[in-house]
C-alpha positions as CSV (number, residue, x, y, z in Angstrom):
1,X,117.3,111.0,156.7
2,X,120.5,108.8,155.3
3,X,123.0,111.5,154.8
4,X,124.8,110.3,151.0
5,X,128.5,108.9,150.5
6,X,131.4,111.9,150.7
7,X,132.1,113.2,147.7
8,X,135.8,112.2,146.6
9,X,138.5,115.0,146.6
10,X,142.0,114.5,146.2
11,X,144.5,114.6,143.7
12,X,143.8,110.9,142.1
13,X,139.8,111.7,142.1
14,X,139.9,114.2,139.3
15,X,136.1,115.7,138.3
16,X,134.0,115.6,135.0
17,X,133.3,120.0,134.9
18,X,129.5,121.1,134.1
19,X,130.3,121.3,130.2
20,X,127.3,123.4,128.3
21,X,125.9,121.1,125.4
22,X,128.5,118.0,125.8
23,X,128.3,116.7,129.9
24,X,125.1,114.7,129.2
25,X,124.4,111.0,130.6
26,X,126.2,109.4,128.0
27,X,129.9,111.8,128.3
28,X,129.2,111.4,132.2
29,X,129.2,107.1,131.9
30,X,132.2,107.6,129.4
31,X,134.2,109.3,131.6
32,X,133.3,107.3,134.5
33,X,134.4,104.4,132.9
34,X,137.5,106.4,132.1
35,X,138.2,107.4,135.5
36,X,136.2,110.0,136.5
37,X,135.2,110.0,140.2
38,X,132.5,112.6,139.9
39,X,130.6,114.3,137.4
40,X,129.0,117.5,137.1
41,X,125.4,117.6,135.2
42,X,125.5,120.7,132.7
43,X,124.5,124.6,133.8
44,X,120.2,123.5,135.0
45,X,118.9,127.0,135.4
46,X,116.8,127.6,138.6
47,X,113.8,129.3,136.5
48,X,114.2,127.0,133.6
49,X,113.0,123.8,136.3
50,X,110.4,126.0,138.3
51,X,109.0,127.0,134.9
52,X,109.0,123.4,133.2
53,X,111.2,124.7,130.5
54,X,110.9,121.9,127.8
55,X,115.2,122.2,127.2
56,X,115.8,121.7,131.0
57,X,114.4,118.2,132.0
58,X,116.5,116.5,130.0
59,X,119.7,118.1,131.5
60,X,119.0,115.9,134.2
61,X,118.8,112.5,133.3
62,X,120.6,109.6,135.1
63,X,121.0,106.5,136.1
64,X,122.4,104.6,139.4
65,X,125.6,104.0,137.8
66,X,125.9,107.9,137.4
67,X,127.2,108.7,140.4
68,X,128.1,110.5,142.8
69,X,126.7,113.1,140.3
70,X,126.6,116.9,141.1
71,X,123.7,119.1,139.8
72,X,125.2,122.5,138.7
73,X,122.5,125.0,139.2
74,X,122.3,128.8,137.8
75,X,120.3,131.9,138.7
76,X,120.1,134.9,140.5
77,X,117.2,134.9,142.1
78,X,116.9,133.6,145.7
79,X,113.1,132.1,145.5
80,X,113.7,130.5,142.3
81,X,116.6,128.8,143.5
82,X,115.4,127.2,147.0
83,X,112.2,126.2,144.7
84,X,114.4,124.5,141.7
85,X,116.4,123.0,145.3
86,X,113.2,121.9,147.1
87,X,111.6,119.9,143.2
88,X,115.8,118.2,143.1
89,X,116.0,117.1,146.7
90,X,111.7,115.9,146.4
91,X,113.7,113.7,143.0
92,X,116.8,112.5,144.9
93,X,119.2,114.6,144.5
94,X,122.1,115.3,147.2
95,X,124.7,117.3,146.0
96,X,124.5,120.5,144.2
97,X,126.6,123.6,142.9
98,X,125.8,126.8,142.2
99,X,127.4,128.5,138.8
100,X,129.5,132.1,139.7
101,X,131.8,131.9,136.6
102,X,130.2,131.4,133.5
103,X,130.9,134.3,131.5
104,X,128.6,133.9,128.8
105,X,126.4,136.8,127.6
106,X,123.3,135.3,127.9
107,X,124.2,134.1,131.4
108,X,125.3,137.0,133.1
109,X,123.0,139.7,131.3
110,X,120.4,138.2,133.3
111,X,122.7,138.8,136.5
112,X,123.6,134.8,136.6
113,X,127.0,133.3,136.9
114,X,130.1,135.2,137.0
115,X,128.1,138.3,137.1
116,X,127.4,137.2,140.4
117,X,131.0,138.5,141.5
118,X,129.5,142.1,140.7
119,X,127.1,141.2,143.4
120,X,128.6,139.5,146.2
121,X,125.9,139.8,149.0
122,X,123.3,138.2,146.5
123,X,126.3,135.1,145.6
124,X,126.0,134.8,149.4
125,X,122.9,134.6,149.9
126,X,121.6,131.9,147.4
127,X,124.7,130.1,148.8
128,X,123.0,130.1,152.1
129,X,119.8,128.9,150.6
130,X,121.8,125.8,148.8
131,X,123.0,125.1,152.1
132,X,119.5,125.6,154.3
133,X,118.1,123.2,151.8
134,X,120.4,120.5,150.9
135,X,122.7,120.8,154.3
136,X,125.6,121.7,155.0
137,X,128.5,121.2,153.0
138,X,126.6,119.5,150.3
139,X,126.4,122.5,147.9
140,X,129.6,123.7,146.0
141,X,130.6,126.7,143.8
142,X,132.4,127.0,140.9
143,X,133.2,130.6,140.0
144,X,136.2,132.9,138.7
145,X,139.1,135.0,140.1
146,X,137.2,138.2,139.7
147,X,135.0,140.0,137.0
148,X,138.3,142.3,135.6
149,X,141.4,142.5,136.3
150,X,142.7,143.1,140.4
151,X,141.6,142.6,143.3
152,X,140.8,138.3,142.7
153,X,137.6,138.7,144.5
154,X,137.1,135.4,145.5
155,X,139.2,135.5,147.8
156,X,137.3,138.0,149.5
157,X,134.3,136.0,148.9
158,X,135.6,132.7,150.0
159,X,135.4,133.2,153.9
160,X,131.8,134.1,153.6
161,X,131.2,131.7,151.3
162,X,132.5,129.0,153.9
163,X,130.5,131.0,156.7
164,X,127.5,130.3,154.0
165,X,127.7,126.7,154.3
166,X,129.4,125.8,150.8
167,X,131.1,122.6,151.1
168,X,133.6,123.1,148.1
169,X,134.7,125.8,145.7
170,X,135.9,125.2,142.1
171,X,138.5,128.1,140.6
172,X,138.6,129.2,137.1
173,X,141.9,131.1,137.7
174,X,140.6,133.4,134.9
175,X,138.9,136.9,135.5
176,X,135.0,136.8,133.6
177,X,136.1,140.0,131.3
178,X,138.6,137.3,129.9
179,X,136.5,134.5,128.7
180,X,138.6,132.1,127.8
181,X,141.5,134.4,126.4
182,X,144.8,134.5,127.7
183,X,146.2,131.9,130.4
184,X,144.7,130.9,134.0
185,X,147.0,132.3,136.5
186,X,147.6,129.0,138.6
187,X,148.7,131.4,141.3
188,X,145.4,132.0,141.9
189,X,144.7,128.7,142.8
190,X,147.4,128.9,145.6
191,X,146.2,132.1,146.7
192,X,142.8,130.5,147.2
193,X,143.8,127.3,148.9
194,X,145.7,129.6,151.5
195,X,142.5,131.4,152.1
196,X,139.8,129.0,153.2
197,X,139.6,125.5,154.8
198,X,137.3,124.0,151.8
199,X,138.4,122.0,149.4
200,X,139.5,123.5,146.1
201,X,139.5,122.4,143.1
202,X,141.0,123.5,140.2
203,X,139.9,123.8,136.0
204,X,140.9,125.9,133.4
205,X,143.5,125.1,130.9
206,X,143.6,122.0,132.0
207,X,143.9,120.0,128.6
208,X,146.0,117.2,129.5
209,X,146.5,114.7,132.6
210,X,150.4,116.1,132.3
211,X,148.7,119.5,132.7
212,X,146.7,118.3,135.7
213,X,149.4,116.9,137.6
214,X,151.7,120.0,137.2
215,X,148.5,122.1,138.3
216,X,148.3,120.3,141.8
217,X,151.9,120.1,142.3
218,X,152.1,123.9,141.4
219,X,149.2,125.0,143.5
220,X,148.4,122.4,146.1
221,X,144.8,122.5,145.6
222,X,143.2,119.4,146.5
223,X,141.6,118.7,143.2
224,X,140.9,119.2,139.5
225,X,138.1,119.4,137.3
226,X,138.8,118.3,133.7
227,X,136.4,120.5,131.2
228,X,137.9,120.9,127.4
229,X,140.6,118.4,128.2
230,X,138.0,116.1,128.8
231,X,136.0,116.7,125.6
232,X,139.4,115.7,123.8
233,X,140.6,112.4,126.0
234,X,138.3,110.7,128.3
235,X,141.2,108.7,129.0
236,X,142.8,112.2,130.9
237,X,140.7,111.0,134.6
238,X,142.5,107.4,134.4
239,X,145.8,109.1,133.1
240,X,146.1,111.8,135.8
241,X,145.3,109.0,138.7
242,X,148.0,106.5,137.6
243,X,150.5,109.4,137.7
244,X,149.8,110.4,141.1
245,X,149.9,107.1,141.8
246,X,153.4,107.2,140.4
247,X,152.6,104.5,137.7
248,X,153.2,105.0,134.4
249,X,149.7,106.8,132.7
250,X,147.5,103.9,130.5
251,X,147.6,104.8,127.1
252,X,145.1,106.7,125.5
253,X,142.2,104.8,124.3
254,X,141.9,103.9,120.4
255,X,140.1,106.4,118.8
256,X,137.7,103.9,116.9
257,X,137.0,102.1,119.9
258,X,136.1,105.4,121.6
259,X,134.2,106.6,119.5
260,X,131.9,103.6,118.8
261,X,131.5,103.3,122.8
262,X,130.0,106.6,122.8
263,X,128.1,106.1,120.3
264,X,126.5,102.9,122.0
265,X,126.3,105.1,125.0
266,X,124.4,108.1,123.4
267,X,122.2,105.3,121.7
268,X,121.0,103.8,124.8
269,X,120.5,107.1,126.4
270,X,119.5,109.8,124.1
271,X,116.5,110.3,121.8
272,X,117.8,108.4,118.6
273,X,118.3,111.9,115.9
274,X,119.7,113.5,119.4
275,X,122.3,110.9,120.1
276,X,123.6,111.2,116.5
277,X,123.7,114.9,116.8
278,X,125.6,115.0,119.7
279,X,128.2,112.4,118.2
280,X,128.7,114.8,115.3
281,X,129.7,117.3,117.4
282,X,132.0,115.2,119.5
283,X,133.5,113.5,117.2
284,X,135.7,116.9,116.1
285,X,136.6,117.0,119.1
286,X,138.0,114.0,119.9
287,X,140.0,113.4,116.2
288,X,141.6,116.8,116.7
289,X,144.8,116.9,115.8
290,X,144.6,113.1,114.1
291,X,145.6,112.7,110.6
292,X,142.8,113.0,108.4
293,X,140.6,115.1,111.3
294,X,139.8,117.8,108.6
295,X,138.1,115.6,106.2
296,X,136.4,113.5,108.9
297,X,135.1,117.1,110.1
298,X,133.2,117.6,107.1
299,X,132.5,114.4,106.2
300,X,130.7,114.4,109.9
301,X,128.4,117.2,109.0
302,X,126.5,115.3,106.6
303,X,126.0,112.2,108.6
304,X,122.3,111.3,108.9
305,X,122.5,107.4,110.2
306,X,124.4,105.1,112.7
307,X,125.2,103.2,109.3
308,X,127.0,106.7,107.9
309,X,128.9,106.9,111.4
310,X,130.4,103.6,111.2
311,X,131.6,103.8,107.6
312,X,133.9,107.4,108.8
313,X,135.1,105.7,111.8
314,X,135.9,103.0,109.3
315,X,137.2,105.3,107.1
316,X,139.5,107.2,109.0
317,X,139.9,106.2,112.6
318,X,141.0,102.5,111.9
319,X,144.5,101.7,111.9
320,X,144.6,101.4,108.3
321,X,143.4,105.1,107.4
322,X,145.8,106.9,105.3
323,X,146.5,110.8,106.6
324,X,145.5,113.4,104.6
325,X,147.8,116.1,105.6
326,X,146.2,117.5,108.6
């Protein structure tokens, strides 16, 4: 069997994270073309693929030029995962992680994601699974300091976890009780790196390629994955590689142009009503913080065709838009 490429780590190959509703084909080939030198599919859940869910086929859509491409899996149950493993690698999948942060209700009630730090012998066994199927160091996991405040117990976890066969672990330097509240405690993300020989990458809070850069030079992780910085500048992957390079970061992209290369993007990619969808809900995102973003916001919820899309960015992305206060 032809083993794939190395995945890139190091601090000029920042990540695209596993983003819930937004890292679809189309972000993924944006932020490639911004930079990004690997991306993250969003949260597939184990059962979801066994069962033929009708939401989760979709989740996995690609295309050669997507890649290297990382399939984040989530579950909690060992037989579910090696078959949702065995139906990926029969597809062509290589590379894999498996979801121990995600604090979401939904998630963990069902004794997924971060609820997977309340049980660690279970976290290390589908670890060892991910590992028996897809080899060695080809599985990652991405997962949180601890469930509450103390003890960060992944650092606990992270010399079984290497034992297990994981190849890579991504750090939320939050604990799971705090969502997204407060700050991530970068010194986490030292403490980590000191504790095991994989590579460690680090997300959360991460909004900026300025924010990236002092991150890695803080911590020394080898890595960073971008998640809601991403969703607001693409350009952040590009940005954060020139300045480790010690150039000077490219300027961000024009919004306009952005926005209609998404669009193209989604188009080619996504069911026609979906692709408009999604750019209504990126959109926001993106023009935060831009004069005139409040109007465009609402404008954006009533925008039904292409045509309608065109005329806002017209409107109020163009160099000529006035500000409205915002």
């Amino acid at each position: 069997m032809t083993l794939p490429p190395p995945l890139p780590f190091g601090p000029g190959h920042p990540w695209l994270a596993p983003l819930a509703g937004f890292s679809d084909l189309a972000f993924r080939l944006l932020c490639r073309e911004h930079g990004a030198a690997c991306a993250c599919t969003e949260m597939v859940s184990a059962k979801g693929l066994v069962y033929g869910s009708p939401g989760t086929e979709p989740l996995l859509a690609t295309t050669p030029d997507d890649s290297p491409l990382v399939v984040q899996l989530f579950g909690s149950e060992t037989s579910f995962l090696e078959e949702a493993m065995r139906m990926l690698l029969d597809r062509g999948f290589t590379w894999f992680d498996l979801n121990a942060g995600c604090p979401v209700k939904k998630v963990v009630k069902t004794g997924s994601g971060a609820a997977l730090l309340l049980a660690p012998d279970t976290l290390v066994r589908l670890a060892e699974a991910m590992a028996r199927l897809a080899g060695e160091g080809r599985g990652g996991g991405k997962t949180r300091l601890s469930w509450h405040a103390g003890p960060a117990t992944v650092l606990d976890l992270a010399p079984r976890l290497e034992s297990a066969g994981v190849g890579w672990l991504t750090l939320h330097p939050r604990t799971a009780a705090q969502g997204f509240s407060g700050r991530a405690d970068r010194s986490g993300l030292a403490r980590l790196k000191a504790a095991t020989r994989l590579p460690v990458l680090a997300s959360g809070d991460l909004f900026t390629a300025e924010d990236a850069a002092a991150c890695l030079a803080e911590t020394g992780v080898d890595g960073v994955m971008f998640a809601r910085g991403a969703l607001t500048d693409p350009s952040a992957f590009g940005r954060l590689a020139d300045l480790v390079a010690g150039r000077p970061p490219r300027p961000r992209p024009d919004l306009a142009g952005l926005v209609r290369r998404h669009a193209a993007l989604a188009r080619e990619h996504l069911p026609g009503r979906e692709a408009l969808l999604k750019m209504r809900t990126i959109v926001p995102r993106y023009v935060k913080g831009h004069p005139g973003a409040r109007t465009l916001r609402k404008e954006l919820a009533s925008c039904m065709t292409w045509e309608h899309l065109e005329r806002l960015v017209n409107e109020h992305l163009s160099p000529a838009a006035q500000p409205d206060g915002d």
